[in-house]
C-alpha positions as CSV (number, residue, x, y, z in Angstrom):
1,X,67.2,-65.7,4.8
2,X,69.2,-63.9,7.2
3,X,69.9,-67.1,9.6
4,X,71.0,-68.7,5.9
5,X,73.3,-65.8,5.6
6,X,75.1,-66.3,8.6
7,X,75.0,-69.5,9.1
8,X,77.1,-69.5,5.4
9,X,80.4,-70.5,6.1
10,X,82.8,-67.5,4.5
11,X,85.1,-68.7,1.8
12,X,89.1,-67.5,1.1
13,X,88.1,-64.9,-1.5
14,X,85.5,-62.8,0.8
15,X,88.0,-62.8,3.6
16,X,90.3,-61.7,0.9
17,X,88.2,-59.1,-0.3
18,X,87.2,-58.0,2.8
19,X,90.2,-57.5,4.3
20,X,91.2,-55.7,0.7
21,X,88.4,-53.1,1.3
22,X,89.1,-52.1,4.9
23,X,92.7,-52.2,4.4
24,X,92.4,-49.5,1.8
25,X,89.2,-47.7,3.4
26,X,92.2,-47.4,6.7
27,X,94.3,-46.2,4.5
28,X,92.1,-43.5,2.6
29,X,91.2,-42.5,6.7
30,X,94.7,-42.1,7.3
31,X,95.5,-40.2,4.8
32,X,92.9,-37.9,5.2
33,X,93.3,-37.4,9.3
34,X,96.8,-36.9,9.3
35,X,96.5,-33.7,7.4
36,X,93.8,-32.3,9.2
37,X,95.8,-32.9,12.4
38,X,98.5,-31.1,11.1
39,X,96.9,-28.0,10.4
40,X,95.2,-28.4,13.9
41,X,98.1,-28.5,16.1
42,X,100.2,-25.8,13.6
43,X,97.2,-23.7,14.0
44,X,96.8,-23.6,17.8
45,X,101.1,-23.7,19.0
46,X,103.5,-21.3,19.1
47,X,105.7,-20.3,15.6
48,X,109.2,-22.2,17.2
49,X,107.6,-25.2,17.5
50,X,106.2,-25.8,14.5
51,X,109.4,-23.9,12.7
52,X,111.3,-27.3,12.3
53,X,110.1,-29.6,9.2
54,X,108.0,-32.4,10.0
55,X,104.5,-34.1,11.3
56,X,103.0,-32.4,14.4
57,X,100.0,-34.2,15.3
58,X,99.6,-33.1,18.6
59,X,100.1,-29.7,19.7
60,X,102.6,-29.7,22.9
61,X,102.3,-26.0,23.5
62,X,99.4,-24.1,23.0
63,X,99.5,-20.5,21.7
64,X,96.6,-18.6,20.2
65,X,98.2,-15.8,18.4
66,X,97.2,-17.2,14.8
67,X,93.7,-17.0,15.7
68,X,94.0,-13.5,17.0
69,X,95.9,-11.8,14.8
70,X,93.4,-13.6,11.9
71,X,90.1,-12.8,13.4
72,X,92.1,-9.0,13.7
73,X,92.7,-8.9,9.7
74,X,89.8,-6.9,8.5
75,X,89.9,-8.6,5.0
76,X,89.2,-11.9,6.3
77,X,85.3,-10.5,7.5
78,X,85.2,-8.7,4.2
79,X,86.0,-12.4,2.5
80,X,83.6,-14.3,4.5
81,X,80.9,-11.5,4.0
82,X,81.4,-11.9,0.3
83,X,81.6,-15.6,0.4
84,X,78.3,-15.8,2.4
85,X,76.4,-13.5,-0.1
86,X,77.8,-15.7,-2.9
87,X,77.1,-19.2,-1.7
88,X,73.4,-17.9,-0.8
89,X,72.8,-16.8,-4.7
90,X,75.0,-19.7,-5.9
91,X,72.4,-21.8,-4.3
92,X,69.2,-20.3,-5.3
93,X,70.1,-19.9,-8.8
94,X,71.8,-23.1,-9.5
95,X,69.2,-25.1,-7.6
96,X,66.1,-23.1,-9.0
97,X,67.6,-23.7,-13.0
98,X,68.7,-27.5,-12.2
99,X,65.5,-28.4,-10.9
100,X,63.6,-26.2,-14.0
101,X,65.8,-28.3,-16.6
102,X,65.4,-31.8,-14.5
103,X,61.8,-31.9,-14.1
104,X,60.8,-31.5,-17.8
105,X,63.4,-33.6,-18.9
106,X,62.2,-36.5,-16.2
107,X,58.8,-36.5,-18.3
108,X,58.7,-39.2,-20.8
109,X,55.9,-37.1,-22.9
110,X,58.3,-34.8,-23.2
111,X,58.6,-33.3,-27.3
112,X,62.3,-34.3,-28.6
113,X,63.1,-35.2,-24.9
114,X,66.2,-37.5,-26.2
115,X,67.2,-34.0,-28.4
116,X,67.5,-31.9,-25.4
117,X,69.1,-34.5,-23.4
118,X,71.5,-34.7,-25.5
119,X,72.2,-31.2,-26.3
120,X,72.6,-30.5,-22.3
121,X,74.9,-33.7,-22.0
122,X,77.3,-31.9,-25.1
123,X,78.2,-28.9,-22.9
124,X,79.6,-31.6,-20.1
125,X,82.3,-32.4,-22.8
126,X,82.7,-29.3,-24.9
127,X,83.1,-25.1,-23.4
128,X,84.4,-22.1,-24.8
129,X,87.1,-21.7,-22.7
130,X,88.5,-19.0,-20.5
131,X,89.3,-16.4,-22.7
132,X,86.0,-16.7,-24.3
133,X,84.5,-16.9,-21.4
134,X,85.9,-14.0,-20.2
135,X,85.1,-11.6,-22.9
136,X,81.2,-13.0,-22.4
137,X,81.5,-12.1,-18.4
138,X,83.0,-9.2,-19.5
139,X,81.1,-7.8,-22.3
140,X,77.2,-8.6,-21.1
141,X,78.4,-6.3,-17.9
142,X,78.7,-9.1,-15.1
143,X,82.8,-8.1,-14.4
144,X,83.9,-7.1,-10.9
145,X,80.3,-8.5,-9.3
146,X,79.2,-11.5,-7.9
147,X,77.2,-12.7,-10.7
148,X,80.5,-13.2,-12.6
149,X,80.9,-16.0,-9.8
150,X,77.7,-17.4,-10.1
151,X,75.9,-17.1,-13.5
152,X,78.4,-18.7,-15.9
153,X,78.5,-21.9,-13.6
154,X,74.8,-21.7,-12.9
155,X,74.1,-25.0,-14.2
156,X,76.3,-28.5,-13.1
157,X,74.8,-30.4,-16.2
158,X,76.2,-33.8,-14.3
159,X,74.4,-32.7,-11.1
160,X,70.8,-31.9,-13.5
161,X,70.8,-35.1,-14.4
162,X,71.2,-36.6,-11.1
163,X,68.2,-34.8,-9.9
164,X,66.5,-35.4,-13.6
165,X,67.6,-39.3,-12.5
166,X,65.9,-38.7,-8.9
167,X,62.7,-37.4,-10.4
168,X,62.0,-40.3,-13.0
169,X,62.5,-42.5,-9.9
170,X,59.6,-41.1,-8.0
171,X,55.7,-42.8,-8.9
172,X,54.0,-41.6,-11.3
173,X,50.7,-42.5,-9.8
174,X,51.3,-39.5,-7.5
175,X,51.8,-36.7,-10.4
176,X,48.6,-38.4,-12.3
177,X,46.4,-38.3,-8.8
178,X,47.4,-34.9,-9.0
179,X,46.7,-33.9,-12.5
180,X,43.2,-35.4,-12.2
181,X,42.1,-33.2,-9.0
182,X,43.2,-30.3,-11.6
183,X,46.9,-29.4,-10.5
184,X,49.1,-28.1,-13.3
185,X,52.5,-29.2,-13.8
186,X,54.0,-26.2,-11.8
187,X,52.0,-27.2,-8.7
188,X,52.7,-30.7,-9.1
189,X,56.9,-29.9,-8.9
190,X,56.1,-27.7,-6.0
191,X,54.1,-29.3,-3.6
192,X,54.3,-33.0,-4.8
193,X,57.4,-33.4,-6.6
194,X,59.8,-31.1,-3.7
195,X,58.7,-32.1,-1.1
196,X,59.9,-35.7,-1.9
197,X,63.2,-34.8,-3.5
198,X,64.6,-33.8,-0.1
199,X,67.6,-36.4,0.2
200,X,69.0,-35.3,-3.6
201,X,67.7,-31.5,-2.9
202,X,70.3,-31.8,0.1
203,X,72.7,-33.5,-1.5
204,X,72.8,-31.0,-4.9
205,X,73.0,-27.9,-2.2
206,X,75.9,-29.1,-0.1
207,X,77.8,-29.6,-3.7
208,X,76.7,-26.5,-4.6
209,X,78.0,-24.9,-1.1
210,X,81.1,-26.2,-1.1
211,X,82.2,-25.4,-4.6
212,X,81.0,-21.7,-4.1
213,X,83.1,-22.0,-0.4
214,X,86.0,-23.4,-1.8
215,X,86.0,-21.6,-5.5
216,X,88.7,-18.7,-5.8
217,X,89.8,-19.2,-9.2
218,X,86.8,-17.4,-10.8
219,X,87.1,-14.5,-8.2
220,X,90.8,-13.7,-9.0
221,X,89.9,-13.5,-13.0
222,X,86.4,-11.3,-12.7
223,X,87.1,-9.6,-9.8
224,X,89.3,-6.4,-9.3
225,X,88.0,-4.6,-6.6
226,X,89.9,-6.0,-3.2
227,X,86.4,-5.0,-1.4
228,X,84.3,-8.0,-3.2
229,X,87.1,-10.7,-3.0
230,X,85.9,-13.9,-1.5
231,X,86.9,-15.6,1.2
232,X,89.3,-18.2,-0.3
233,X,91.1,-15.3,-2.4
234,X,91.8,-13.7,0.8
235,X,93.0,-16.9,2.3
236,X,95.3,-17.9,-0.9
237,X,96.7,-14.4,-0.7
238,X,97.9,-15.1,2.9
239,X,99.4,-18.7,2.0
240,X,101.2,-17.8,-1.1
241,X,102.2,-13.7,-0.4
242,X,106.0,-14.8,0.6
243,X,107.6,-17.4,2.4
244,X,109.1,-15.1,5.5
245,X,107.4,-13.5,7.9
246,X,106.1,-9.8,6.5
247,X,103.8,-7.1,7.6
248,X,101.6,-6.5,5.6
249,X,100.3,-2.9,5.8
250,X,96.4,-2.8,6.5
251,X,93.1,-1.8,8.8
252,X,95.4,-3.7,11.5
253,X,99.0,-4.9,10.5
254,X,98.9,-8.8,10.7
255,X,102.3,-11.2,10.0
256,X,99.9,-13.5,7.7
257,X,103.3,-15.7,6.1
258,X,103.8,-17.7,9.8
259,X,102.9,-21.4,9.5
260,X,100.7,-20.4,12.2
261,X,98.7,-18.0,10.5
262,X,98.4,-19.9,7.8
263,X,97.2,-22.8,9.3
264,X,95.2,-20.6,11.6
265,X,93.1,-18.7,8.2
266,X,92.5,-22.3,6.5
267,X,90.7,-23.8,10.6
268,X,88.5,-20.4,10.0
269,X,87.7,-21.0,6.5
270,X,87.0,-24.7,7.2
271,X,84.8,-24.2,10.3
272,X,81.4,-22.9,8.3
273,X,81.8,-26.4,6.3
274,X,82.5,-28.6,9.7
275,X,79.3,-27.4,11.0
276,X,77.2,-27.8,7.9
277,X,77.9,-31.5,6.7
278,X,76.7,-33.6,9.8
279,X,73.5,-32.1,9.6
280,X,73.2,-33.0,5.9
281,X,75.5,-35.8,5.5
282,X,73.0,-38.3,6.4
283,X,71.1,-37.6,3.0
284,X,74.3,-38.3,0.7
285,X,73.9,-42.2,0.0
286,X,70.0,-42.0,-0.5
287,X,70.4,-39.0,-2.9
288,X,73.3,-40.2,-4.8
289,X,72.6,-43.9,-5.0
290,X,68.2,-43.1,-6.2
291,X,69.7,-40.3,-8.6
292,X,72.2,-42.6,-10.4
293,X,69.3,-45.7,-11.3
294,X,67.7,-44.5,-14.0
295,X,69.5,-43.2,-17.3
């Protein structure tokens, strides 16, 4: 088959195709390393360099103030402290509910199993809103803590079904091996079930990590006490506080509205997320593409 395959003499429309594809997949690349070179070089050169308007892919002078007088701000180690503390019990909570919803919902014997789908599917298209939402956070006692950040978005129903997907994939000949030598369902999800599920288990916590990372939206609504602000609240207040160079009066007086600077905090909010994804990106396309057959 494979001596048929290349032996197959390659027509017009797959050279077109093919040259389609990698044309735009260049492109998309391009795209995406040019602005990550950008910040790079801005981060690590001197503020007259980079003071003129245009691309700087490569630094030509190499200054490290940014870095300095970011790692000096005290409110960036308060942010990542925060952020730290949130992704850990973002990922616990949202991964021990996902996986509680997906594995009964994966049984076929499941009573009114198309109900419930259904019902979980609904909230992916219909929410109260913010100011609801608020006044829920607010009035069950979760405002101005971190389980205002993680509770109301405990639960990705598109990501539960992924998993649910992932788990009706697996053989049932397993599970019923088990059952017979007198495991209970509980014991089956934990030592059978888990221990299998590691490529979409990944997967679901990296998405999980860097939407807690990257989130500051929910931490500038619930959160009012400068000690508990994340990571990327501290980092938007240093992007968007002015456009001139200002002090800004703190533990240690930093000039956080330089190009540099700012360029500087987003390469130390980034870094965490650099490190983290080789060692899980080779899970992504087995994860995804098993948890997307079966609907």
């Amino acid at each position: 088959m494979t001596t048929q395959r290349k032996n197959k003499k390659r027509t017009f429309e797959d050279n077109f195709v093919d040259t389609i594809v990698y044309t735009t997949l260049i492109l998309l690349s391009v795209l995406t390393i040019i602005p990550f070179m950008q910040v790079v070089t801005v981060s690590m050169s001197p503020p007259e360099v980079v003071s003129s308007y245009g691309i700087h892919l490569f630094p030509t002078k190499f200054n490290w103030d940014g870095y300095r007088k970011i790692l000096d701000y005290q409110q960036i180690w308060i942010g990542y402290q925060n952020t730290i503390v949130r992704v850990i019990i973002g990922i616990v909570v949202s991964m021990t509910l996902m996986i509680l919803a997906a594995y009964p919902l994966s049984k076929k014997n499941l009573v009114h199993r198309k109900f419930w789908t259904i019902f979980m599917v609904f909230t992916m298209f219909f929410s109260g809103g913010l100011i609801p939402t608020y006044l829920v956070v607010k009035g069950v006692g979760l405002y101005n803590s971190v389980w205002a950040l993680v509770l109301p978005v405990a639960i990705n129903t598109f990501t539960m079904l992924i998993i649910r997907n992932y788990f009706m994939s697996l053989p049932e000949e397993i599970q019923e091996s088990a059952r017979i030598d007198g495991a209970n369902e509980f014991v089956i999800l934990m030592r059978i079930i888990l221990p299998i599920s590691i490529p979409i288990l990944a997967t679901v916590g990296l998405w999980t990590l860097v939407y807690h990372w990257n989130e500051w939206f929910n931490a500038m609504i619930y959160l009012k006490d400068s000690k508990k602000a994340v990571l990327q609240l501290v980092l938007r207040k240093i992007m968007f506080e002015g456009s001139e160079p200002q002090a800004i009066e703190a533990a240690n007086t930093i000039y956080a509205n330089t190009d540099t600077m700012k360029m500087a905090a987003l390469m130390v909010s980034l870094i965490p997320l650099l490190v983290v994804y080789p060692f899980l990106q080779k899970y992504f396309v087995k994860g995804v593409m098993i948890g997307s057959l079966k609907g």
